[in-house]
C-alpha positions in Angstrom: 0.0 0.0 0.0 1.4 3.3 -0.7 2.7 5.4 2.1 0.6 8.3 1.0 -2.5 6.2 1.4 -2.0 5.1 5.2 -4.1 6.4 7.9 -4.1 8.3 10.8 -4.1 6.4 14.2 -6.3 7.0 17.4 -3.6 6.6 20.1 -4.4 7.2 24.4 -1.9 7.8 26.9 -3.1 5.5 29.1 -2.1 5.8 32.9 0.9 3.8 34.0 2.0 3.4 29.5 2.7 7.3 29.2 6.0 6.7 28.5 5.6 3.6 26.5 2.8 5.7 24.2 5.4 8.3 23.5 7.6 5.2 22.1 4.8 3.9 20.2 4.1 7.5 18.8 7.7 7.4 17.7 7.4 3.9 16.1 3.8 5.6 14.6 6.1 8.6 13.2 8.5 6.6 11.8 6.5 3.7 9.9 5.2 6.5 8.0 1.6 6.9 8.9 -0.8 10.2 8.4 -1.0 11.6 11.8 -1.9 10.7 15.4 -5.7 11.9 16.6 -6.2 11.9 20.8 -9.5 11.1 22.1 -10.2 12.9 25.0 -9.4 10.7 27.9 -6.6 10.6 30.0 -5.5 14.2 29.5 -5.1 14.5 25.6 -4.0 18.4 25.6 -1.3 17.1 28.2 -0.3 14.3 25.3 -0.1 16.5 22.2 2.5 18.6 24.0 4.5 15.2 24.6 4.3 14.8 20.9 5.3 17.9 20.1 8.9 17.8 21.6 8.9 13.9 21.0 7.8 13.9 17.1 9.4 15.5 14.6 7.6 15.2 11.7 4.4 13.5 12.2 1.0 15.8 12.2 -0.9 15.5 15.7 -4.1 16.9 17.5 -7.0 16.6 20.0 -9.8 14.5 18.4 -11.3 16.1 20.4 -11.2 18.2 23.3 -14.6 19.1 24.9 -14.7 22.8 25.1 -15.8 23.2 27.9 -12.9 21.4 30.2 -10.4 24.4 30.1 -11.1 27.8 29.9 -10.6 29.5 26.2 -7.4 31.4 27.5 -5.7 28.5 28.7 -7.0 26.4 25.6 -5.2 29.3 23.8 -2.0 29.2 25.6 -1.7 25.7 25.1 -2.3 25.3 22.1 0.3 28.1 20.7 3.0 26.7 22.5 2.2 23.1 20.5 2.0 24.9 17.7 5.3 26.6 17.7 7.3 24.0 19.5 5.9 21.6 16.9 7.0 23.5 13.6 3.2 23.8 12.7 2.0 20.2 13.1 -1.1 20.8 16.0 -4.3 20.6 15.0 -6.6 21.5 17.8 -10.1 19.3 17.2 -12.9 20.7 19.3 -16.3 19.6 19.9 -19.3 20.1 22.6 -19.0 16.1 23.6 -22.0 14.2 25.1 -24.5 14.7 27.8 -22.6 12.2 30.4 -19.0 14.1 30.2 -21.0 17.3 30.8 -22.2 15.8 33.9 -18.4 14.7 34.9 -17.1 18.2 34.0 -20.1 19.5 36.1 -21.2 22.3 33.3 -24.3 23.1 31.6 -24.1 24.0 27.7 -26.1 25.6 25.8 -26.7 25.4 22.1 -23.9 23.1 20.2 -23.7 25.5 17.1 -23.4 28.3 19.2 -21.5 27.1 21.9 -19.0 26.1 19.1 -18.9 29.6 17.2 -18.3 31.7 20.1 -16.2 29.6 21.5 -13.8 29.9 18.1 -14.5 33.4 17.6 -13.4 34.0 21.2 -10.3 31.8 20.7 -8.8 33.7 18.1 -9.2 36.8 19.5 -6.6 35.8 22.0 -3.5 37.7 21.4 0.3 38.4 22.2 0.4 34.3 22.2 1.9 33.6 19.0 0.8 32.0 16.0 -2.7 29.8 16.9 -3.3 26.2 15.4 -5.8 25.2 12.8 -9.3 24.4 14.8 -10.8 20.7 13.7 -14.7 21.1 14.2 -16.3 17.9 15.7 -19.6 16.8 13.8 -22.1 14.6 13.1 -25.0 16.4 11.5 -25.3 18.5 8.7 -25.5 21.8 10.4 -22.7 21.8 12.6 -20.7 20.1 9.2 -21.8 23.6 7.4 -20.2 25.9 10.4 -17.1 23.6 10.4 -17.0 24.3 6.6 -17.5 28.2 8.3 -15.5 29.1 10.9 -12.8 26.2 10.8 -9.8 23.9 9.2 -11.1 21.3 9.2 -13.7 19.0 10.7 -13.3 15.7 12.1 -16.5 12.5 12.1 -16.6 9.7 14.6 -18.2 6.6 14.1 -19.5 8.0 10.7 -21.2 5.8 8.7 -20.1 6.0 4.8 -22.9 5.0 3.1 -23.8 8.5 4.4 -20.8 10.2 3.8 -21.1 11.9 0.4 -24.5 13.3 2.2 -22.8 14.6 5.0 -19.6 16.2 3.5 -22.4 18.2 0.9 -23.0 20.3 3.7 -19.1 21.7 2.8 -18.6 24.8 0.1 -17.3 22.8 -2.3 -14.0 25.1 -2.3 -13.6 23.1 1.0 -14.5 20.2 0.4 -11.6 20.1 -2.4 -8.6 21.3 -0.8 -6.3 19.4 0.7 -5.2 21.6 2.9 -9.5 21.6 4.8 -8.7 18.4 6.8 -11.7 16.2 6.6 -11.8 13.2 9.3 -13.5 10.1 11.1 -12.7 8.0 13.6 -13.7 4.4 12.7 -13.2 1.8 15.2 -11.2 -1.1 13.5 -10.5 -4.6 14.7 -8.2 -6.4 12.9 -8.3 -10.4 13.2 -8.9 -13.4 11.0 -11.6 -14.5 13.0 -14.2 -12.0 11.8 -16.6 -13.0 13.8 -14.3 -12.1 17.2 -13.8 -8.8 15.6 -17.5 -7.9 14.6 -17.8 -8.7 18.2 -15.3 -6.4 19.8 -16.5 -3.8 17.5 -20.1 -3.7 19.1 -19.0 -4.0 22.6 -16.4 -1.1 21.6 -20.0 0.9 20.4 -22.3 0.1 23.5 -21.9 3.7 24.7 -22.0 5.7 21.4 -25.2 3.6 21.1 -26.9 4.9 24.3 -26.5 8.9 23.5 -29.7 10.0 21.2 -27.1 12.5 19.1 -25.8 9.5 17.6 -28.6 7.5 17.4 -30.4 10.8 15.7 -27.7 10.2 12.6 -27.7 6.8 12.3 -31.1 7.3 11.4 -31.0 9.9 9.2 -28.1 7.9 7.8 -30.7 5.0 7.3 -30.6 2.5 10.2 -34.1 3.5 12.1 -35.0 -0.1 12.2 -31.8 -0.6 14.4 -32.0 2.5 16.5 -35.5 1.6 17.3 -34.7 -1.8 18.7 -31.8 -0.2 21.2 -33.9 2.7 22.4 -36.5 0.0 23.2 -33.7 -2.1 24.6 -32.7 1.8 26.6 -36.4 2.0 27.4 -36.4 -1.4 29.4 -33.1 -0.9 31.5 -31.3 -3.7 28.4 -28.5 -2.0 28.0 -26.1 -6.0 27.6 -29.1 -6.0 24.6 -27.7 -3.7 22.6 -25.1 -4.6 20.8 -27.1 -7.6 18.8 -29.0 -4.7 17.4 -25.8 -3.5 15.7 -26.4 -4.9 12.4 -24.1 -6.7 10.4 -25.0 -4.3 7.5 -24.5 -1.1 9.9 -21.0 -2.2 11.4 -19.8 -2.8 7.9 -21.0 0.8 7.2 -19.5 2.3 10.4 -16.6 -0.3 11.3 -13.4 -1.7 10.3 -13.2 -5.8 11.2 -11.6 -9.1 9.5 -8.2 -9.4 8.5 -5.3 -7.0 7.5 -6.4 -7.3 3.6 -10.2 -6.3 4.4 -9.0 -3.5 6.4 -6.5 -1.5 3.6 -9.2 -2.2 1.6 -11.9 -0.3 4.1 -9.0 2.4 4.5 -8.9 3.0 0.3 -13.2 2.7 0.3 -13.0 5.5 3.3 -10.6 7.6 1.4 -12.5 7.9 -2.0 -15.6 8.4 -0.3 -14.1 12.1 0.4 -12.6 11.2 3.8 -8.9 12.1 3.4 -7.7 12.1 6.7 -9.4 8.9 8.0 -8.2 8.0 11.7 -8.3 3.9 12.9 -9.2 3.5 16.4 -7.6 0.2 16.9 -8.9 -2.4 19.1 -7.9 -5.9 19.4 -9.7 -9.4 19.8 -6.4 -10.6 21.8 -5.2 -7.8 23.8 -5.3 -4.6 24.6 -4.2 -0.9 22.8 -0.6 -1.9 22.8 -1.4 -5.4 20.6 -4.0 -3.5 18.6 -1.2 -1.3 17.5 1.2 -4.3 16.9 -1.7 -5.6 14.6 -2.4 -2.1 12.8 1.8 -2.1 12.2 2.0 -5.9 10.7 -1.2 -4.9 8.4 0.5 -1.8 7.3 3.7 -3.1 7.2 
């Protein structure tokens, strides 16, 4: 596969591996690969500023950080010093996040469009800071994919589904949707194993959460799965949450997922990529082991 055509990873610092991660991003850098994309666990503003003295050529960001966890000054402040340490490579992905991390970071938002515009327009106001990185607009729906195409550099899908993906990127001016340089994203979970069946599995489980929160559930059907998102938020309804992955259809997690073997997943990678998703990020998971193996697995298919 050529080099130009490999992914981005999803890659954690998980407590007690921080050091090891910043080896693995190394390893990451150097095999070539398209970038590394934090989810927002575990301190991910804290680990792009690792990468950015411990990379040196590799493009890196927050996929995402919930705006709400810092205040926009000291989002600001962080980010410029990735930025310039880095020679240019942060990308600071933003969203608003989900109704159970707003109850952990004890806030109360208000609209996501808005919330998302003034939170960017009061972001680069901040001044005497340096140079600011590109902002990565989280989305889903086609509204808040229009003020990404707006106000931002880029915007970044998670658990997209591309059947609908031509649909959703029409939301973009089409001046952004063709240049390279608008950075257009998704997180796909990916599983990679002979035994499909193992992976289909560990893909589900991997879902359960996304699943319970209506946002998502809201474009999966509008993405053509109502039949699906029916059965789980009857299963919700009657305190089944073990239920729902069955409901995940072998149709849908082919549509949203990445399972089977290392040949069916660099073809999912290439079937991603020409549907308009440039910058796809893998979030590797693994039927016999945890992140570390996952990665091992993403290397050997990659290799």
């Amino acid at each position: 596969m050529p080099q130009a055509a490999l992914p981005a990873i999803s890659l954690v610092a998980v407590p007690g591996r921080r050091r090891r991660t910043i080896e693995i991003a190394r390893e990451i850098e150097r095999r070539g690969f398209a970038g590394i994309y934090s989810p927002s666990m575990f301190g991910n503003m804290s680990f792009c500023e690792a990468l950015s003295w411990n990379t040196t050529t590799l493009p890196f960001g927050t996929a995402i950080a919930p705006i709400y966890q810092r205040t926009i000054g000291d989002f600001a402040q962080s980010a410029a010093m990735m930025h310039e340490v880095s020679g240019g490579r942060f990308r600071l992905g933003i969203g608003v996040a989900h109704g159970p991390s707003h109850i952990r970071m004890g806030v109360t938002p208000g609209k996501p469009l808005g919330d998302i515009r003034t939170f960017v327009e009061n972001f680069r106001t901040q001044d005497g800071l340096g140079t600011l990185p590109p902002i990565i607009v989280a989305a889903l729906r086609r509204k808040m994919v229009a003020l990404a195409g707006e106000i931002a550099e880029g915007v970044v899908f998670a658990n997209a589904s591309r059947s609908h993906m031509a649909t959703s990127l029409q939301a973009l001016p089409a001046g952004k949707r063709n240049d390279p340089a608008f950075f257009i994203g998704n997180m796909i979970p990916t599983c990679i194993s002979d035994d499909i069946e193992a992976a289909k599995a560990v893909n589900r489980r991997t879902l359960i959460n996304y699943g319970m929160l209506p946002n998502y559930r809201n474009y999966w059907k509008e993405a053509g799965y109502q039949e699906e998102m029916a059965a789980i938020e009857t299963a919700i309804a009657q305190n089944r949450k073990d239920d729902i992955p069955k409901y995940f259809s072998d149709k849908w997690l082919a549509d949203n997922t990445l399972f089977g073997p290392a040949s069916k997943i660099r073809e999912g990678v290439e079937a991603w990529q020409e549907a308009g998703v440039r910058d796809l990020i893998i979030v590797p998971s693994s039927a016999a082991g945890n992140q570390i193996k996952a990665l091992e697995e993403v290397f050997a298919a990659f290799a």
